[in-house]
Each structure stands twice: as C-alpha cells, then as structure tokens.
CHARMM internal coordinates of N, CA and C (Angstrom, degrees):
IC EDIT
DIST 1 N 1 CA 1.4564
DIST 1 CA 1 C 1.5279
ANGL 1 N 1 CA 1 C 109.00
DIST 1 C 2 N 1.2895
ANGL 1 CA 1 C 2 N 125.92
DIHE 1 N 1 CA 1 C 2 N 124.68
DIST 2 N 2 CA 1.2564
ANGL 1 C 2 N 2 CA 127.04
DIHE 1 CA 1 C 2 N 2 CA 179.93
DIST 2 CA 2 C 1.6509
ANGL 2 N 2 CA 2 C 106.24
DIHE 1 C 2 N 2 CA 2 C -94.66
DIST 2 C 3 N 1.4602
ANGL 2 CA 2 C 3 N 116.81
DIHE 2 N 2 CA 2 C 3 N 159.41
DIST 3 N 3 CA 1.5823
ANGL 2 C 3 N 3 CA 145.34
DIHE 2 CA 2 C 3 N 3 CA 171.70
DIST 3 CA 3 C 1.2385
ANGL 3 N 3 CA 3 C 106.12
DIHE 2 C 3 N 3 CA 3 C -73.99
DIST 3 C 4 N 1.6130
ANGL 3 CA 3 C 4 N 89.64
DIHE 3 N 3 CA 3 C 4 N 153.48
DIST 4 N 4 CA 1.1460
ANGL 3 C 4 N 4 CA 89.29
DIHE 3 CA 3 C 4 N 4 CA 171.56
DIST 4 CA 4 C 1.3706
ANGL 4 N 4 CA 4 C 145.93
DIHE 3 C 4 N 4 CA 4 C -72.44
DIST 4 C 5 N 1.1198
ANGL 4 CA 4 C 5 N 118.53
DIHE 4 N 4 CA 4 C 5 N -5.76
DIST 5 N 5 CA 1.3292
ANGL 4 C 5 N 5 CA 141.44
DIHE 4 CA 4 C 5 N 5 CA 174.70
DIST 5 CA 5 C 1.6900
ANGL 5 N 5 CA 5 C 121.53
DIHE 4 C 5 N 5 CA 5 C -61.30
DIST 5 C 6 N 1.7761
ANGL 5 CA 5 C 6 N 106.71
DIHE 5 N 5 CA 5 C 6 N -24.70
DIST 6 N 6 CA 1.6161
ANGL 5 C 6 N 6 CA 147.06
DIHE 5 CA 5 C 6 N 6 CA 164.88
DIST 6 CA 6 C 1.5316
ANGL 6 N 6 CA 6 C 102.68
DIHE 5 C 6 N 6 CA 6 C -77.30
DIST 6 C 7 N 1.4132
ANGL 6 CA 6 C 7 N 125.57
DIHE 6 N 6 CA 6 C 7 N -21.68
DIST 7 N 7 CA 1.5726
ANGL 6 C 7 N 7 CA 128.71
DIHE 6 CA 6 C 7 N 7 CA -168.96
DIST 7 CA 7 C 1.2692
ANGL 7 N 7 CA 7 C 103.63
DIHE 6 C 7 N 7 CA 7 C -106.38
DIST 7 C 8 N 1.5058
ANGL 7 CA 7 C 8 N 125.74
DIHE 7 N 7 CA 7 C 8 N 154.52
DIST 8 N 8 CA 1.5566
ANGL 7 C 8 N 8 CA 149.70
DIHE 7 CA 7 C 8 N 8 CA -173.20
DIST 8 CA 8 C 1.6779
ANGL 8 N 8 CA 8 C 94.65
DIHE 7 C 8 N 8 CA 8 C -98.44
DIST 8 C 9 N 1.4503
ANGL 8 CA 8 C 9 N 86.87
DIHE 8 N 8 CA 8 C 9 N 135.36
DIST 9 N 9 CA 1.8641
ANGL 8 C 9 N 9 CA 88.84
DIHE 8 CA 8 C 9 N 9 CA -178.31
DIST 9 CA 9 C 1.4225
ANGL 9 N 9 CA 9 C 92.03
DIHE 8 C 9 N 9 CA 9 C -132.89
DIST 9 C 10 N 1.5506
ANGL 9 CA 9 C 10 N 116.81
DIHE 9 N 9 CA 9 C 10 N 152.92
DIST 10 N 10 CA 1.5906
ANGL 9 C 10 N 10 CA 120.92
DIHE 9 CA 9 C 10 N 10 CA 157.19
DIST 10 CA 10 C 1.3592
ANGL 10 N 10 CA 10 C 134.72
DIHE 9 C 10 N 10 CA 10 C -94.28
DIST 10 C 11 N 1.3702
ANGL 10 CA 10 C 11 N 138.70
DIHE 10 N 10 CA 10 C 11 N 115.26
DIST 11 N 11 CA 1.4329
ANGL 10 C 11 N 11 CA 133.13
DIHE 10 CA 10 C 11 N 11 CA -143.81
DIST 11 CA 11 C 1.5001
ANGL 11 N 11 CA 11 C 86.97
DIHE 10 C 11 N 11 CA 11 C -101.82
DIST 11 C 12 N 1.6227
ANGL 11 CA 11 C 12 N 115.99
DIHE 11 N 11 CA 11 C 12 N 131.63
DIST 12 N 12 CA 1.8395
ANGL 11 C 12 N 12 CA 135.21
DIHE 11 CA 11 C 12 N 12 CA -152.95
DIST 12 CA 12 C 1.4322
ANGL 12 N 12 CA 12 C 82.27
DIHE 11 C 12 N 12 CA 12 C -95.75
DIST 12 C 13 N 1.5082
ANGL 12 CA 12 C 13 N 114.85
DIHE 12 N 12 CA 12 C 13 N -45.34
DIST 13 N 13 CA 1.8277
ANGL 12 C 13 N 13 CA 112.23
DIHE 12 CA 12 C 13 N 13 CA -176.76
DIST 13 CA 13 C 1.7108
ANGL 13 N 13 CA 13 C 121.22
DIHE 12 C 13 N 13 CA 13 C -48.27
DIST 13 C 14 N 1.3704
ANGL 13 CA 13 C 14 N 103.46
DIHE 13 N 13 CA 13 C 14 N -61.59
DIST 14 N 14 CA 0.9128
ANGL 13 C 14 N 14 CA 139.63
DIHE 13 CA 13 C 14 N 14 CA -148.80
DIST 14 CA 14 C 1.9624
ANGL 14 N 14 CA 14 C 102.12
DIHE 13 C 14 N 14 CA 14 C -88.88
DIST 14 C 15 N 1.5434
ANGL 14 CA 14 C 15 N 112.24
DIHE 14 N 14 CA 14 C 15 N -56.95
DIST 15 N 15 CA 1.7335
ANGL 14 C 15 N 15 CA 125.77
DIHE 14 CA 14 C 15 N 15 CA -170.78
DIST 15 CA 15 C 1.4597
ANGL 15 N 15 CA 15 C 94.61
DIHE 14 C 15 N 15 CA 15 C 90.00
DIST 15 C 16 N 1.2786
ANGL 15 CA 15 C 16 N 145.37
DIHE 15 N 15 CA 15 C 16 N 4.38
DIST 16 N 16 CA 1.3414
ANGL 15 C 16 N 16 CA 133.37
DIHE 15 CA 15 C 16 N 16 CA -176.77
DIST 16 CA 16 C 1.6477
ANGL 16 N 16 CA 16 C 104.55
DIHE 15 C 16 N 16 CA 16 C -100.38
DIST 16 C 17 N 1.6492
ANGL 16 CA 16 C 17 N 103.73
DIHE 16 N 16 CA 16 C 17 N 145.95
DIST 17 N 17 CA 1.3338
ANGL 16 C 17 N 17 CA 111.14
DIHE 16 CA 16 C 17 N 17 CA -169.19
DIST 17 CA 17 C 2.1120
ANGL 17 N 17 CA 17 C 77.32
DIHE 16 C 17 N 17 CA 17 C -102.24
DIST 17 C 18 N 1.8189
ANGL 17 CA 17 C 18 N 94.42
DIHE 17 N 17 CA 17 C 18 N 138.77
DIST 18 N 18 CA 1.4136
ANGL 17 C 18 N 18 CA 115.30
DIHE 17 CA 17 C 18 N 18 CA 154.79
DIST 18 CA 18 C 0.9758
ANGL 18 N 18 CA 18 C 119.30
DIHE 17 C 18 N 18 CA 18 C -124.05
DIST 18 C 19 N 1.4460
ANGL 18 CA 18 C 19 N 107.87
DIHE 18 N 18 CA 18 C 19 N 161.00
DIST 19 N 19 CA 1.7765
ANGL 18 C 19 N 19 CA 120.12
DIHE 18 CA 18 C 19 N 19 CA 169.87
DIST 19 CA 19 C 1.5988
ANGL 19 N 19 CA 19 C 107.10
DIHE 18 C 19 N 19 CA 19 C -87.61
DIST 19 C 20 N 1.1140
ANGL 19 CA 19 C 20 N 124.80
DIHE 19 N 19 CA 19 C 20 N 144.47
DIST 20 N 20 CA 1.7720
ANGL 19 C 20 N 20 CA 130.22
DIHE 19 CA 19 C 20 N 20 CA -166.74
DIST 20 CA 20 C 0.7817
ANGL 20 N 20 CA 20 C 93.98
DIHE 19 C 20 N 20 CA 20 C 55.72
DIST 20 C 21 N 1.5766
ANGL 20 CA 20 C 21 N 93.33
DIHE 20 N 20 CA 20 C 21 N -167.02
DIST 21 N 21 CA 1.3857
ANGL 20 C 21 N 21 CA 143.96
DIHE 20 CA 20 C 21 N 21 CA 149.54
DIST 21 CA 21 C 1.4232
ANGL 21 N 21 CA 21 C 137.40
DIHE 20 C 21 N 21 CA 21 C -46.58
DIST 21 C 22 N 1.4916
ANGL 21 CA 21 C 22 N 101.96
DIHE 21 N 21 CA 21 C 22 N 38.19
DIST 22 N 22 CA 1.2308
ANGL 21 C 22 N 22 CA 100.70
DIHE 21 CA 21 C 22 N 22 CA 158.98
DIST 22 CA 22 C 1.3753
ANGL 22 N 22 CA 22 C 168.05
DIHE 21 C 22 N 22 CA 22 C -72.41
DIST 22 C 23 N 1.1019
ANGL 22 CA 22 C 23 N 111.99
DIHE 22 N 22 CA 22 C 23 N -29.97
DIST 23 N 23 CA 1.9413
ANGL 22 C 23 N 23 CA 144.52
DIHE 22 CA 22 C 23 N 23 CA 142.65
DIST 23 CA 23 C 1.3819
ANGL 23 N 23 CA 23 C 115.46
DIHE 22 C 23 N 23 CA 23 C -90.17
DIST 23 C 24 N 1.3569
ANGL 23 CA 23 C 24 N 106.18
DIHE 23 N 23 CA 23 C 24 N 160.53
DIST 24 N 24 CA 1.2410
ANGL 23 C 24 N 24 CA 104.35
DIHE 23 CA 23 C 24 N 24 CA -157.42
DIST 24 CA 24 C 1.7029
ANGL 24 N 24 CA 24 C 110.15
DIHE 23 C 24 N 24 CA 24 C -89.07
DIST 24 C 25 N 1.1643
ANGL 24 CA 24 C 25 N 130.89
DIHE 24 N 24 CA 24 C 25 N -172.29
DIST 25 N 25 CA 1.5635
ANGL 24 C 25 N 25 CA 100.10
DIHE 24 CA 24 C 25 N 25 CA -144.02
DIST 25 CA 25 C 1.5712
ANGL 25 N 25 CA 25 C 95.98
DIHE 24 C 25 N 25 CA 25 C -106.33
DIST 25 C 26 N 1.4940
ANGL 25 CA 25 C 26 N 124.13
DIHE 25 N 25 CA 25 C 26 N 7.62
DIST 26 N 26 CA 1.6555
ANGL 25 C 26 N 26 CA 121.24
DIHE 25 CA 25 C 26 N 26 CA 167.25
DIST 26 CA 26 C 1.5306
ANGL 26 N 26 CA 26 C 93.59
DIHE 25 C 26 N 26 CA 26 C -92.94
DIST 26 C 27 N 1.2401
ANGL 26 CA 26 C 27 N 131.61
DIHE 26 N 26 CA 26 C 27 N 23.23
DIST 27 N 27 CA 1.2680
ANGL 26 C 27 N 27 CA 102.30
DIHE 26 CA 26 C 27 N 27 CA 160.56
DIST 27 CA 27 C 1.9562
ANGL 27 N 27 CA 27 C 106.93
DIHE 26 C 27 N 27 CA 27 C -133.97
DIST 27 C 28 N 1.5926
ANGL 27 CA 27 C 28 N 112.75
DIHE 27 N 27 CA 27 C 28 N 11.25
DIST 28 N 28 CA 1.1895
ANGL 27 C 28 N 28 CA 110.99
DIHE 27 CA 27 C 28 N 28 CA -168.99
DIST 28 CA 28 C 1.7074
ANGL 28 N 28 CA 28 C 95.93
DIHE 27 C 28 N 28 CA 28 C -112.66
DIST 28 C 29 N 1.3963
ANGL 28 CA 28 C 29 N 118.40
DIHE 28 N 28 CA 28 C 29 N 151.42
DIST 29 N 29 CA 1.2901
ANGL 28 C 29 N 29 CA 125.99
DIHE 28 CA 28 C 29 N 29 CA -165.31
DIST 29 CA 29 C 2.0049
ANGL 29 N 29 CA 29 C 107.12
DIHE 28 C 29 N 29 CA 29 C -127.19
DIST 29 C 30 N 1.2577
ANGL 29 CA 29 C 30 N 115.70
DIHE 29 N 29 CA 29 C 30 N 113.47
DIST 30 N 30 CA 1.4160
ANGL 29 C 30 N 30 CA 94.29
DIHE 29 CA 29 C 30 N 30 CA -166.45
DIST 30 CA 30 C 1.1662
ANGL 30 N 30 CA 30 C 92.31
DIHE 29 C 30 N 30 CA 30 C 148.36
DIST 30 C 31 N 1.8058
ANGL 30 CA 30 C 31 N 141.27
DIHE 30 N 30 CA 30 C 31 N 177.24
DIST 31 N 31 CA 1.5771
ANGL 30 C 31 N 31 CA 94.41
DIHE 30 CA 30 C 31 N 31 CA 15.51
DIST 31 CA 31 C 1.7192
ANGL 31 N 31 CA 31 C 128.44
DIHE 30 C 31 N 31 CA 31 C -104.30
DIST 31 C 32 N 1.3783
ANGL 31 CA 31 C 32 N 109.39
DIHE 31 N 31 CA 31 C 32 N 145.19
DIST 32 N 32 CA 1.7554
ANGL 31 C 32 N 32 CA 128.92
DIHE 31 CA 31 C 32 N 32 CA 169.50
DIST 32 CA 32 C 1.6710
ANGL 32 N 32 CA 32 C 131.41
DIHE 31 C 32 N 32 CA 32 C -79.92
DIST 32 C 33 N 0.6989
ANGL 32 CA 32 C 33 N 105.06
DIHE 32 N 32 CA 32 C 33 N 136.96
DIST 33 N 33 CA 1.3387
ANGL 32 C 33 N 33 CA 97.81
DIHE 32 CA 32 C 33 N 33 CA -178.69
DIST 33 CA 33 C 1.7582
ANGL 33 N 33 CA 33 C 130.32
DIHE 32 C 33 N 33 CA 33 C -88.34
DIST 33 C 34 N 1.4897
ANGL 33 CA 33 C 34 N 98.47
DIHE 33 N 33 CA 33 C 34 N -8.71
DIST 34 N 34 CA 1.6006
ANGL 33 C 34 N 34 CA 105.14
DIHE 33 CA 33 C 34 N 34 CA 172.90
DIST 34 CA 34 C 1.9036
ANGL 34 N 34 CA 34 C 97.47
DIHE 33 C 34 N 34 CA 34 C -124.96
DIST 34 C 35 N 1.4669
ANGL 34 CA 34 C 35 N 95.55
DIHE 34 N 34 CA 34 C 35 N 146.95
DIST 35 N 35 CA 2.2753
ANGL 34 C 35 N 35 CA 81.05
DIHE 34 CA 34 C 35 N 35 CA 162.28
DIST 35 CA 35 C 1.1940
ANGL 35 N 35 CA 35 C 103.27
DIHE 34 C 35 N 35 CA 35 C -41.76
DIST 35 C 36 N 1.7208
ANGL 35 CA 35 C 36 N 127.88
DIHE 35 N 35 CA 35 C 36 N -59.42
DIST 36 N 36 CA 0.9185
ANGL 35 C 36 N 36 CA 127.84
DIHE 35 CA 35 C 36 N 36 CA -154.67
DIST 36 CA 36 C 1.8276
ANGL 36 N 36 CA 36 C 130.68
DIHE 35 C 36 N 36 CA 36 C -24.35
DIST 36 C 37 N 1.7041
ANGL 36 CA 36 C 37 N 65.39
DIHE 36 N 36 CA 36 C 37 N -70.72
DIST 37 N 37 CA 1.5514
ANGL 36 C 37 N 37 CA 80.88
DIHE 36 CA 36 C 37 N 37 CA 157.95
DIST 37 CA 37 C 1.2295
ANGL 37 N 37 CA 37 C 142.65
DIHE 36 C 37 N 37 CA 37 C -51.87
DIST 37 C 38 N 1.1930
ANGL 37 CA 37 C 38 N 114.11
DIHE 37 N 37 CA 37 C 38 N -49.86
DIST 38 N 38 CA 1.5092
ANGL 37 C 38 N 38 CA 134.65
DIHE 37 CA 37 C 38 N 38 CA 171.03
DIST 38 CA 38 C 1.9971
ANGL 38 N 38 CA 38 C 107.90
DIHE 37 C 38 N 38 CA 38 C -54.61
DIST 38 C 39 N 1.1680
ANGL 38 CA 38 C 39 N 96.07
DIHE 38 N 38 CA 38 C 39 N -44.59
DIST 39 N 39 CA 1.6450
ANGL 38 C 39 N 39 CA 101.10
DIHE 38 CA 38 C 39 N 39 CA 170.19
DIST 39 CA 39 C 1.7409
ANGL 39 N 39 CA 39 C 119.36
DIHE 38 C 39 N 39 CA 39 C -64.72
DIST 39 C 40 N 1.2504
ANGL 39 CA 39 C 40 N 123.42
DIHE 39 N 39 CA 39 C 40 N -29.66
DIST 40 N 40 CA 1.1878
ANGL 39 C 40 N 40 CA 127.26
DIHE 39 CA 39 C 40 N 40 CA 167.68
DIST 40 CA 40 C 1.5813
ANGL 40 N 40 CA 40 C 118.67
DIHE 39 C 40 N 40 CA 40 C -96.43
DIST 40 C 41 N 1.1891
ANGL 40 CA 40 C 41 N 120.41
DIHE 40 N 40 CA 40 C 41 N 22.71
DIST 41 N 41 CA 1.5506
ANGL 40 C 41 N 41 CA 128.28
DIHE 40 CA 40 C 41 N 41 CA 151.56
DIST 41 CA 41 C 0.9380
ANGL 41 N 41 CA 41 C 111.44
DIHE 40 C 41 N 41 CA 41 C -57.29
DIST 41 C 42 N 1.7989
ANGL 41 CA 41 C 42 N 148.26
DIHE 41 N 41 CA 41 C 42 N -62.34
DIST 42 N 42 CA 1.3364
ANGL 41 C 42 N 42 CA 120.10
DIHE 41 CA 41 C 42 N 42 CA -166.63
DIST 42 CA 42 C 2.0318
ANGL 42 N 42 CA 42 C 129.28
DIHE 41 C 42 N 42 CA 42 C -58.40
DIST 42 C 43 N 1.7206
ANGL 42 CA 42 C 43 N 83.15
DIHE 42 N 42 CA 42 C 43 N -22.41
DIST 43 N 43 CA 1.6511
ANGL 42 C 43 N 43 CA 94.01
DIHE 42 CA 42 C 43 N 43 CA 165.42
DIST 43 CA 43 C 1.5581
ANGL 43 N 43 CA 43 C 115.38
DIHE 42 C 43 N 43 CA 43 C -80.61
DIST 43 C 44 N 1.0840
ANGL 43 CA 43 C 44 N 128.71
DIHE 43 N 43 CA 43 C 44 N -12.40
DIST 44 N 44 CA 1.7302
ANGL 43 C 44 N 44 CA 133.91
DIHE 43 CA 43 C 44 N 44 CA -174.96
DIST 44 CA 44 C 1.7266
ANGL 44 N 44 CA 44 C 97.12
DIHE 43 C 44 N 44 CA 44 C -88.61
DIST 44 C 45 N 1.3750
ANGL 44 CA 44 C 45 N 111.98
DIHE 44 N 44 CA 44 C 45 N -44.02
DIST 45 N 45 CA 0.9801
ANGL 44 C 45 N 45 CA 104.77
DIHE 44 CA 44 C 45 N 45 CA -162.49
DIST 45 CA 45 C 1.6475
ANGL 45 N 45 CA 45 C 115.91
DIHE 44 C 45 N 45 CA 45 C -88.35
DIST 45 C 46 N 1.7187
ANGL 45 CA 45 C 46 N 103.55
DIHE 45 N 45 CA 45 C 46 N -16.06
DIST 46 N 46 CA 1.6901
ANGL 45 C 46 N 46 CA 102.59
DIHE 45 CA 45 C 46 N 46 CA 168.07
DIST 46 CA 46 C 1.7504
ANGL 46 N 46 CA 46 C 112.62
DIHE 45 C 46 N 46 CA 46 C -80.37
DIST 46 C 47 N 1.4188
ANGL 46 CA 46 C 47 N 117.94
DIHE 46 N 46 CA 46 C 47 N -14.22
DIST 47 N 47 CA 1.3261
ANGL 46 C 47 N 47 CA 115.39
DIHE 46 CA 46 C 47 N 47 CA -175.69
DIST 47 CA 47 C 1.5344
ANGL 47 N 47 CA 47 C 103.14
DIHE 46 C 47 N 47 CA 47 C -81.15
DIST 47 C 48 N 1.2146
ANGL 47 CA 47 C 48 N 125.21
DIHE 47 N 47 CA 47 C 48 N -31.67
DIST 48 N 48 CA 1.6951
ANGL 47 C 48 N 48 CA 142.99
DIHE 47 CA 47 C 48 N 48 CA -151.27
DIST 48 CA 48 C 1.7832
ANGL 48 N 48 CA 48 C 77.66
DIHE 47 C 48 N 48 CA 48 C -93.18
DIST 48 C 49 N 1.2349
ANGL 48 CA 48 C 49 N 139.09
DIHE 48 N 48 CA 48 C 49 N -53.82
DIST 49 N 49 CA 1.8169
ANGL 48 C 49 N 49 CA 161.67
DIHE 48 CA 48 C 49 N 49 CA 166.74
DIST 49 CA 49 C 1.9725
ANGL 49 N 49 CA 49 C 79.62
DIHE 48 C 49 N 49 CA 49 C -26.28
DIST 49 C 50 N 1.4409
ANGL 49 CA 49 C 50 N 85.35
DIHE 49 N 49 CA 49 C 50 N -71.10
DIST 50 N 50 CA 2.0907
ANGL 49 C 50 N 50 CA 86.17
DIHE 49 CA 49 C 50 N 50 CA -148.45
DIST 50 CA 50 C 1.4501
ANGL 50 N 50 CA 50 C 97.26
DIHE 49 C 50 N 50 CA 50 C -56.77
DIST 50 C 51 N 1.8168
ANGL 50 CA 50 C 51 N 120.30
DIHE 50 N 50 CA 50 C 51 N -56.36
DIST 51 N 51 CA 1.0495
ANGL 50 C 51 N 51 CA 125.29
DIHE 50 CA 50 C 51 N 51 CA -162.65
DIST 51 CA 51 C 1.6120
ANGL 51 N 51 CA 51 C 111.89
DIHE 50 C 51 N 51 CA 51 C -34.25
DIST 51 C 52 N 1.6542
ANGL 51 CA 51 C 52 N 114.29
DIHE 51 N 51 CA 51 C 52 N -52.10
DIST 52 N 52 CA 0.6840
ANGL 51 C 52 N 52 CA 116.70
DIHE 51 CA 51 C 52 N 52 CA -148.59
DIST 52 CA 52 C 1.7473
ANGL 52 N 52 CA 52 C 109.01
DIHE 51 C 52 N 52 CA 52 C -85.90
DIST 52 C 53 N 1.3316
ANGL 52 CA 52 C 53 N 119.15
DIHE 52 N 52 CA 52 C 53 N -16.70
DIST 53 N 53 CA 1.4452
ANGL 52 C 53 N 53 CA 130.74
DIHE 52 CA 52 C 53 N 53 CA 165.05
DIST 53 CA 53 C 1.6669
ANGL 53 N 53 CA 53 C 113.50
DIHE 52 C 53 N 53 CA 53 C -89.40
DIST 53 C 54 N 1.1248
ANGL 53 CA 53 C 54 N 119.00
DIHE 53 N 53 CA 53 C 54 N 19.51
DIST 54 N 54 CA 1.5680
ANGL 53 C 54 N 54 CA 122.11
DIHE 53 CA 53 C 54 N 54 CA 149.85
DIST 54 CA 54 C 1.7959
ANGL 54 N 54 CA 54 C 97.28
DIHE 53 C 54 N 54 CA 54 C -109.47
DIST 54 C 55 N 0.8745
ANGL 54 CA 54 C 55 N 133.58
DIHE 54 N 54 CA 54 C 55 N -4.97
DIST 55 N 55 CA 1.4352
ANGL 54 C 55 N 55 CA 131.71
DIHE 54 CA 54 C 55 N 55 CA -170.32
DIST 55 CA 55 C 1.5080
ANGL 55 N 55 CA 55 C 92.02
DIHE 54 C 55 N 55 CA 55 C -85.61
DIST 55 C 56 N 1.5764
ANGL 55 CA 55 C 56 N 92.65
DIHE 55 N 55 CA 55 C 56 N -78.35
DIST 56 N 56 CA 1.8386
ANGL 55 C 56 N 56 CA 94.88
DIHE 55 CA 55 C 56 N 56 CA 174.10
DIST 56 CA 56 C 1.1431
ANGL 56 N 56 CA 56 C 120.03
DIHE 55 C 56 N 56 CA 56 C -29.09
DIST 56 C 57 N 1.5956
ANGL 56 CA 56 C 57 N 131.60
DIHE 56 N 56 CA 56 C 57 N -51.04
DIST 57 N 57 CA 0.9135
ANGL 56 C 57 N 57 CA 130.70
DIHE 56 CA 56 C 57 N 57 CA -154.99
DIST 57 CA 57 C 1.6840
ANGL 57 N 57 CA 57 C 117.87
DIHE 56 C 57 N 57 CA 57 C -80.89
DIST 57 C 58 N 1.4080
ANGL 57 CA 57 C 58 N 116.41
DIHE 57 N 57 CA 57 C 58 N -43.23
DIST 58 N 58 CA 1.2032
ANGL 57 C 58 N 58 CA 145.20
DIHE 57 CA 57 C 58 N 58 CA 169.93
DIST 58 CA 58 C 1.9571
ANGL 58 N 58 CA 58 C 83.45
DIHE 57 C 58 N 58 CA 58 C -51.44
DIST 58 C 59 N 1.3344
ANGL 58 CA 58 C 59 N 137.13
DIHE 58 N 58 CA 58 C 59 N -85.46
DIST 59 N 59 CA 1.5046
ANGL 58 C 59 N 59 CA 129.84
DIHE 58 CA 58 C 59 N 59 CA 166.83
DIST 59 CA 59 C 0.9124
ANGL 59 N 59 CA 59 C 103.48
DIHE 58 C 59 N 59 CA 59 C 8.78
DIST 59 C 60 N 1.5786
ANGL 59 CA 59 C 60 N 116.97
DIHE 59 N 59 CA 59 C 60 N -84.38
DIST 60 N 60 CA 1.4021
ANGL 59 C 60 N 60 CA 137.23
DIHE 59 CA 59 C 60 N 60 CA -131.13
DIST 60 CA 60 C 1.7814
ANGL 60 N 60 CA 60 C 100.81
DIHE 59 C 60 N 60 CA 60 C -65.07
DIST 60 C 61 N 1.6652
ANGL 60 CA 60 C 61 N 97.79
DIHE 60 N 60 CA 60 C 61 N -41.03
DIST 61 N 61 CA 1.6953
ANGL 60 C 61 N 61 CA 90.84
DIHE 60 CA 60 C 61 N 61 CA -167.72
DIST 61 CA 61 C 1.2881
ANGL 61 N 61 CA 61 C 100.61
DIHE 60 C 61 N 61 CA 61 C -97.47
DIST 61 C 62 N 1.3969
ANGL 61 CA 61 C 62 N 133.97
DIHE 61 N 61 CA 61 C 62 N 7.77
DIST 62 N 62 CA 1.1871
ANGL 61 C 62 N 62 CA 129.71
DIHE 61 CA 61 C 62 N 62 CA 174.51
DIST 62 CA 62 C 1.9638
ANGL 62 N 62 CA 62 C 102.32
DIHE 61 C 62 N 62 CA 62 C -51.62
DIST 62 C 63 N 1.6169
ANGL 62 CA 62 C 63 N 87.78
DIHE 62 N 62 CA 62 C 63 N 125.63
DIST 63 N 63 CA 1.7597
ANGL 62 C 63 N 63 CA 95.24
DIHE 62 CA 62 C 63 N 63 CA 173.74
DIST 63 CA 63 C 1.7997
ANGL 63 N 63 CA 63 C 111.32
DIHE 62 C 63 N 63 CA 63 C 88.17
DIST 63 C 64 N 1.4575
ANGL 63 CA 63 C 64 N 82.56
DIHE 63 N 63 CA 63 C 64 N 0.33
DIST 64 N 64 CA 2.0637
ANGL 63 C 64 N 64 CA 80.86
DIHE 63 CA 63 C 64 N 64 CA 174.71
DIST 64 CA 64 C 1.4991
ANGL 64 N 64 CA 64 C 104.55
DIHE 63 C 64 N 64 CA 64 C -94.22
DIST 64 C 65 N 1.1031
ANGL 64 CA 64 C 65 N 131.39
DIHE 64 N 64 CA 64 C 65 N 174.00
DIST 65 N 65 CA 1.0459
ANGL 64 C 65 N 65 CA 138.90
DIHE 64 CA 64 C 65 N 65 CA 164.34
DIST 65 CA 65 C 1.6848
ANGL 65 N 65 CA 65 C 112.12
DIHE 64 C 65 N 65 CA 65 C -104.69
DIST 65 C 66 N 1.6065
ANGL 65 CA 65 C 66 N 120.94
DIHE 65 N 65 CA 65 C 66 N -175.23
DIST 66 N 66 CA 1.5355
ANGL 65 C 66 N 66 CA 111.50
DIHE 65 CA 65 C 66 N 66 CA -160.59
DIST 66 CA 66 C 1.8491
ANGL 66 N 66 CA 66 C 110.72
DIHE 65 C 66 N 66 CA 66 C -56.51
DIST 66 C 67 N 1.5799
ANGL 66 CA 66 C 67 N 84.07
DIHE 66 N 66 CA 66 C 67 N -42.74
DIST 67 N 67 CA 2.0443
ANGL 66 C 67 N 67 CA 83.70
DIHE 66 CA 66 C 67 N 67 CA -178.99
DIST 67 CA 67 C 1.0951
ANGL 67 N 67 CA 67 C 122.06
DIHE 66 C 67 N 67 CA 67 C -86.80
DIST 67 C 68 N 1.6404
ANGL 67 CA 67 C 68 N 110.42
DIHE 67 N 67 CA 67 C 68 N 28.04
DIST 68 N 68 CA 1.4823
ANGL 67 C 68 N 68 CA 115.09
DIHE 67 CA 67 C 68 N 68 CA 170.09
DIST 68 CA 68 C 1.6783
ANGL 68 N 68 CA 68 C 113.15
DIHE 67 C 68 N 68 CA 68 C 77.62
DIST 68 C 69 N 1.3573
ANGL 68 CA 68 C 69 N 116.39
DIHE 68 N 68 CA 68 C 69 N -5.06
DIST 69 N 69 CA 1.5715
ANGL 68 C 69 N 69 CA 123.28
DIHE 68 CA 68 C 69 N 69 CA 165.28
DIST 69 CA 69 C 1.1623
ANGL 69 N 69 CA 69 C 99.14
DIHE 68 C 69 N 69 CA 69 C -52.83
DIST 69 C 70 N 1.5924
ANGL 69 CA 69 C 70 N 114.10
DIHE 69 N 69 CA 69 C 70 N 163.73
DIST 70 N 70 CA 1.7002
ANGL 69 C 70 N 70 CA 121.51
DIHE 69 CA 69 C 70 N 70 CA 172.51
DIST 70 CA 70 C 1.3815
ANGL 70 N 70 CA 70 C 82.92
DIHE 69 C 70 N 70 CA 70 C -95.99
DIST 70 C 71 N 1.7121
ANGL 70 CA 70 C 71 N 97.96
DIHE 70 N 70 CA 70 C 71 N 151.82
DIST 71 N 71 CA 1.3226
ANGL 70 C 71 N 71 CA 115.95
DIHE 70 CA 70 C 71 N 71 CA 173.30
DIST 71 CA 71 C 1.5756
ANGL 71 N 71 CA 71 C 122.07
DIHE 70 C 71 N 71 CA 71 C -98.00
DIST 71 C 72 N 1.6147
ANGL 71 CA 71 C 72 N 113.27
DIHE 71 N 71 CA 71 C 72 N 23.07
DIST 72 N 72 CA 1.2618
ANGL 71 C 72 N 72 CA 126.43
DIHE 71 CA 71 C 72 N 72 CA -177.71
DIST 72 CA 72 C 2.0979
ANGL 72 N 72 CA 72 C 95.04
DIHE 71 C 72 N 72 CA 72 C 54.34
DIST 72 C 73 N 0.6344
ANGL 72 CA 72 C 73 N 124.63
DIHE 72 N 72 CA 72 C 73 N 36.22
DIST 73 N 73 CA 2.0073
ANGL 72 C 73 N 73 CA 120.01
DIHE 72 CA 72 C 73 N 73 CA -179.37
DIST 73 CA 73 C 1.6691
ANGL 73 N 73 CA 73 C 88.16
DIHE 72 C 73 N 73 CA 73 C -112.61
DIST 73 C 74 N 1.4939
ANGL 73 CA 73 C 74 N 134.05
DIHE 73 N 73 CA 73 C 74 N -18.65
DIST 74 N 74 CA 1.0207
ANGL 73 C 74 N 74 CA 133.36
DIHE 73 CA 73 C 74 N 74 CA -158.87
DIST 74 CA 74 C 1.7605
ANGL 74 N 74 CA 74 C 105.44
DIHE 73 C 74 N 74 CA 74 C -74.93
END
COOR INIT
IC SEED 1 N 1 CA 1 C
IC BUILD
C-alpha cells in the first residue's frame, strides 16, 4: 500500500491537481490515484454534496405526511 505522498491530491485554493504533499492539507482534496482523477474532484465532490442533501432531506420528512404534519407513525 503506498502513502500519500505516492497519491494525486486536488488543491481547493488553487484547482491544480498535485502529486504529495504539497499544500497544506485544508486546502488539498483526495487522495486519487490518477491526475485524472484528482482533476475531476470538484465534480465528485458536488455530486457526493447533492447526494448527500437529498439524504438529509428525505430524513428530515421521514414520518411527515404530504403537508409536512407528523403522521403520529413517529
């Protein structure tokens, strides 16, 4: 298993994909194993973004009924 320093990271400051440890690590996103990859993080990470706020959301009304009343099932 290789380090990360062997892994492609995406810099959030910057939009540039690096190899290591180069920026400091609140601004690197990763780690990937091709640039490629590492270059299409800001799209991985807004879909993984949405996914995860229809999840919440779907939560949130779990047990409401259509007008958002609780349906006493809670």
């Amino acid at each position: 298993m290789t380090n990360g320093s062997e892994k492609y990271w995406y810099n959030l400051r910057t939009g540039e994909v690096e190899k290591g440890f180069e920026s400091p690590s609140v601004d690197r996103a990763g780690p990937f194993d091709t640039p490629e990859e590492a270059a299409a993080a800001p799209e991985v990470i807004s879909q993984r973004s949405r996914a995860w706020a229809e999840e919440e959301a779907r939560e949130d009304s779990w047990g409401k009924g259509v007008s958002g009343e609780s349906t006493g099932d809670q």
